[in-house]
C-alpha positions as CSV (number, residue, x, y, z in Angstrom):
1,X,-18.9,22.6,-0.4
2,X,-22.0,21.2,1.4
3,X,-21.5,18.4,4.1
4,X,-23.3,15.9,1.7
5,X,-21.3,16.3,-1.4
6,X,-17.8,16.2,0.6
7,X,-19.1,12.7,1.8
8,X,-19.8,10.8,-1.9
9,X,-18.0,8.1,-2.9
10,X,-16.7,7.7,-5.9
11,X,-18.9,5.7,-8.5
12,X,-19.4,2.2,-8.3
13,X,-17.7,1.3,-10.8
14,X,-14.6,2.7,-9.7
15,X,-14.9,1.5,-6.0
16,X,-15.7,-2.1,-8.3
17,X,-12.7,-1.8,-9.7
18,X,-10.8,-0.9,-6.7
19,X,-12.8,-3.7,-4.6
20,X,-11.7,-6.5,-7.5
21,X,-9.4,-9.4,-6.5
22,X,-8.1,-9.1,-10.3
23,X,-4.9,-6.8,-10.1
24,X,-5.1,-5.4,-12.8
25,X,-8.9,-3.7,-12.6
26,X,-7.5,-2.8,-9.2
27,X,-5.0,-0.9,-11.0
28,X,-7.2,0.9,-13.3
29,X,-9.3,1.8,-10.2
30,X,-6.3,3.3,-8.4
31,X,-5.0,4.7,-12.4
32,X,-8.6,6.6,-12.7
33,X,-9.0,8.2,-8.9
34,X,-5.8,9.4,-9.5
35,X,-6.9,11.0,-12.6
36,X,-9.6,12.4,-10.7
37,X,-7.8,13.8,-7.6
38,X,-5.7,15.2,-9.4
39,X,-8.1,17.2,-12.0
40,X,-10.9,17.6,-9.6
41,X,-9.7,19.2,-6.4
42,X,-13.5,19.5,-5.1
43,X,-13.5,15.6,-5.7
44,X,-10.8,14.7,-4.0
45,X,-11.6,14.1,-0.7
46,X,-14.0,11.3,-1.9
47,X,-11.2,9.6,-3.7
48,X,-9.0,9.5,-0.4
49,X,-10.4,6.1,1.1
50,X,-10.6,4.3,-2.3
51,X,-6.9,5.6,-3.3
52,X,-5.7,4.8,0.0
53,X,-7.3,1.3,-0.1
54,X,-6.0,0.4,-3.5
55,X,-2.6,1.5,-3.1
56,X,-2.6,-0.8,-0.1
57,X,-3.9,-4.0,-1.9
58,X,-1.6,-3.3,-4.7
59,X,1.3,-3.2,-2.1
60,X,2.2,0.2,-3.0
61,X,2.3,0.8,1.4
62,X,3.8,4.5,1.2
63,X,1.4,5.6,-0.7
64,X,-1.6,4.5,0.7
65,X,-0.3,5.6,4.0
66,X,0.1,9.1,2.5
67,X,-3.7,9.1,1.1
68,X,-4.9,7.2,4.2
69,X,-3.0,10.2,6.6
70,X,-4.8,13.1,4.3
71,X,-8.1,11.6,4.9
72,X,-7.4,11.1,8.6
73,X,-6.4,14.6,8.7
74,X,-9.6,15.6,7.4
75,X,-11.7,12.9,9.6
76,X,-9.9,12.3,12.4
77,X,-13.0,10.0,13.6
78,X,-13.5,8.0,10.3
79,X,-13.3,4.3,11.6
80,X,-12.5,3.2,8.0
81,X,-9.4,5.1,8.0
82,X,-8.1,4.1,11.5
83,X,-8.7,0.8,10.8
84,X,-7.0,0.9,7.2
85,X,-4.2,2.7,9.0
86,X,-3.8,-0.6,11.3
87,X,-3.5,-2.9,8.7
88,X,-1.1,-0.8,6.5
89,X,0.7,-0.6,9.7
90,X,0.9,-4.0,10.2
91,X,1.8,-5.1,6.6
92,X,5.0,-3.0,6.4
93,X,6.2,-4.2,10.4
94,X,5.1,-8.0,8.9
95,X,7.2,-7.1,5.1
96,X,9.9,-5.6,7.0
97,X,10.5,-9.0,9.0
98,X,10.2,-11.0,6.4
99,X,12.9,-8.7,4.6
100,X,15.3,-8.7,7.7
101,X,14.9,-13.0,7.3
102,X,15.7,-12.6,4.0
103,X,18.6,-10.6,4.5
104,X,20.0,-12.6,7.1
105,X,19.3,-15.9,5.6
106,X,21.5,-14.7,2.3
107,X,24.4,-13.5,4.8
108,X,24.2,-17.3,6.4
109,X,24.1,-18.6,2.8
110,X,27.3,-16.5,1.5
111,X,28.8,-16.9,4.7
112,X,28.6,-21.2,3.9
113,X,29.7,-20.7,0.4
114,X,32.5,-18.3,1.1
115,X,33.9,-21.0,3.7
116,X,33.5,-23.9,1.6
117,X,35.2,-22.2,-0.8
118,X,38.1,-21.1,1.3
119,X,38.5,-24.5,2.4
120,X,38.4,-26.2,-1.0
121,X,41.2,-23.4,-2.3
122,X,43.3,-24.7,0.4
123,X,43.1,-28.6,-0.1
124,X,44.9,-28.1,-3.4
């Protein structure tokens, strides 16, 4: 495969739908580079960025990690990538917080409840 055609991106469209603020066209962007990276193996290293990027504004983190780490393994110098990799990075550490807060902050809540109903049972 020549230099030039490992480098295309995918077609407007598709990086359109991808680029989209509405979730669903995102959705079909990610649904049809799949299609293609999966039929087209001499097409799939242009689908890496896009599929990477996608997954990530969808939330779907593990898997644009996976797609981001294939291209990076590929392009070890693409700046896209590394920087795609830091934000990834940083939404799952910022999720995973939030998560942990959430967690706690139900344990303080059932802890409450569970006393103020232990105290009520014994004031009868």
């Amino acid at each position: 495969m020549k230099s030039t055609e490992a480098r295309r991106a995918p077609s407007p469209a598709l990086t359109g739908l991808i680029k989209s603020d509405a979730r669903g066209e995102q959705q079909e962007g990610v649904r049809l580079l799949t299609q293609i990276f999966g039929n087209s193996p001499e097409r799939r290293r242009e689908c890496l960025y896009y599929l990477a990027l996608g997954n990530y504004k969808l939330g779907n983190y593990a898997e644009a990690r996976r797609y981001n780490d294939l291209l990076i393994d590929h392009e070890p110098g693409n700046l896209q990538a590394g920087s795609l990799r830091t934000l990834i990075d940083d939404r799952v550490a910022k999720e995973g917080m939030m998560g942990v807060a959430i967690i706690s902050g139900v344990a303080v809540a059932a802890g409450v409840i569970g006393t103020m109903l232990l105290k009520g049972g014994r004031k009868r």
